[in-house]
C-alpha positions as CSV (number, residue, x, y, z in Angstrom):
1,X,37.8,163.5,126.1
2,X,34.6,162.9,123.9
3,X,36.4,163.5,120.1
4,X,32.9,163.1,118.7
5,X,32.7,167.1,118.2
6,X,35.7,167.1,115.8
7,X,35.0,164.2,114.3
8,X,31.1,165.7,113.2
9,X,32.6,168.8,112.2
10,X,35.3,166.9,109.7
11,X,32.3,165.2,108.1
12,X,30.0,168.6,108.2
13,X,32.6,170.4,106.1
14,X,33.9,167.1,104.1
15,X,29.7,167.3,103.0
16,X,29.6,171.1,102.3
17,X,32.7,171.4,100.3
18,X,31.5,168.7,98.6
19,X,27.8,169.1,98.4
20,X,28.7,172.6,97.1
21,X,31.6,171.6,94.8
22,X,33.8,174.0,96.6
23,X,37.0,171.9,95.5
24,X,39.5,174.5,97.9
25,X,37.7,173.7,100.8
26,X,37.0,170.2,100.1
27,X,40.6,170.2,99.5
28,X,41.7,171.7,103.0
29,X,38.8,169.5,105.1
30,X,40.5,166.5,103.6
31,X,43.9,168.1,104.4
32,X,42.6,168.8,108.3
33,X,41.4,165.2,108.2
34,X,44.2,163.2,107.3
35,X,46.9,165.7,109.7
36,X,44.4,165.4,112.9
37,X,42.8,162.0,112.9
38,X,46.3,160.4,113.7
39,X,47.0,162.2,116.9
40,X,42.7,161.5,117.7
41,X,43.1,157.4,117.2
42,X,46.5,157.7,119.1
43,X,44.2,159.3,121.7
44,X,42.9,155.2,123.0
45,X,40.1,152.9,122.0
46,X,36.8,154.7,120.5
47,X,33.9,154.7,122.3
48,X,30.9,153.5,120.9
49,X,29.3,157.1,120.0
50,X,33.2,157.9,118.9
51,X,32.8,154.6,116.7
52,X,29.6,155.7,115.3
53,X,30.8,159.2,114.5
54,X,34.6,158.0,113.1
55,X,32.2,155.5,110.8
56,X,30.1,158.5,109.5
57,X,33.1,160.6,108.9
58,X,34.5,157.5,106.8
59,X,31.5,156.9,104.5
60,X,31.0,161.1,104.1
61,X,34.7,161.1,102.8
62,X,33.9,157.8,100.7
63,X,30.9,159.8,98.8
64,X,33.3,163.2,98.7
65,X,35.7,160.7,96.7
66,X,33.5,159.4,95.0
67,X,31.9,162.7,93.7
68,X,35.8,164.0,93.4
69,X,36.1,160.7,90.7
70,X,32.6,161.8,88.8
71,X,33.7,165.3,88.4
72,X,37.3,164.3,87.3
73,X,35.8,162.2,84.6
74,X,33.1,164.5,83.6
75,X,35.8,167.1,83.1
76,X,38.5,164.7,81.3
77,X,35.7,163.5,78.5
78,X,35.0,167.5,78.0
79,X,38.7,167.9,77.5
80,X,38.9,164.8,75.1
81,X,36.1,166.5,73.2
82,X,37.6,169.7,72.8
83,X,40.9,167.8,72.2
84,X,39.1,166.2,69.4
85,X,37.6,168.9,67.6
86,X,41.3,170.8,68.3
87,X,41.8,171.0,64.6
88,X,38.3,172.1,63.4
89,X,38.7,175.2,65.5
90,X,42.0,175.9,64.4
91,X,40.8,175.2,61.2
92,X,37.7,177.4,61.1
93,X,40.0,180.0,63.0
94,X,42.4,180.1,60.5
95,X,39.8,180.6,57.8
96,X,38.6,183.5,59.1
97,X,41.9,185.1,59.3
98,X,42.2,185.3,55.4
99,X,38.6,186.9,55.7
100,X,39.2,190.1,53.8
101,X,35.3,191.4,53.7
């Protein structure tokens, strides 16, 4: 059994979901991943084309991670900001509560 087929379409939607930032489906790719490669390595020794493929798939989910990471920390600093400036809003919101014009 050539496992090459499934192992091209992990990485094609691992790269999609991630190219796209589509964080459900990058979500269930990584999900089909991790239950389904088990049962494929339990399958006997990779070929060399198999080798090749299961090598892609591994540095396509490295950069997914990797992008995962970027966007995490883009979004916690934009939190920390508003975080920050909390009190300000509050502040500003407040003062236009005793607004009577």
């Amino acid at each position: 059994m050539d496992r090459r087929p499934t192992l091209v379409g992990w990485r094609q939607r691992l790269e999609a979901a991630a190219q796209n930032d589509d964080w459900t489906a990058l979500a269930q790719a990584d999900q089909e991943l991790a239950a389904g490669l088990p049962s494929l390595a339990a399958a006997g020794p990779w070929s060399t084309p198999e080798r090749t493929a299961l090598q892609q798939l591994q540095a396509t989910h490295e950069r997914a991670r990797r992008r995962c990471a970027a966007t995490l920390s883009r979004i916690g600093g934009q939190l920390d900001a508003m975080r920050q400036q909390r009190e300000g809003w509050l502040a500003y919101a407040g003062g236009n509560a005793w607004d009577t014009e």
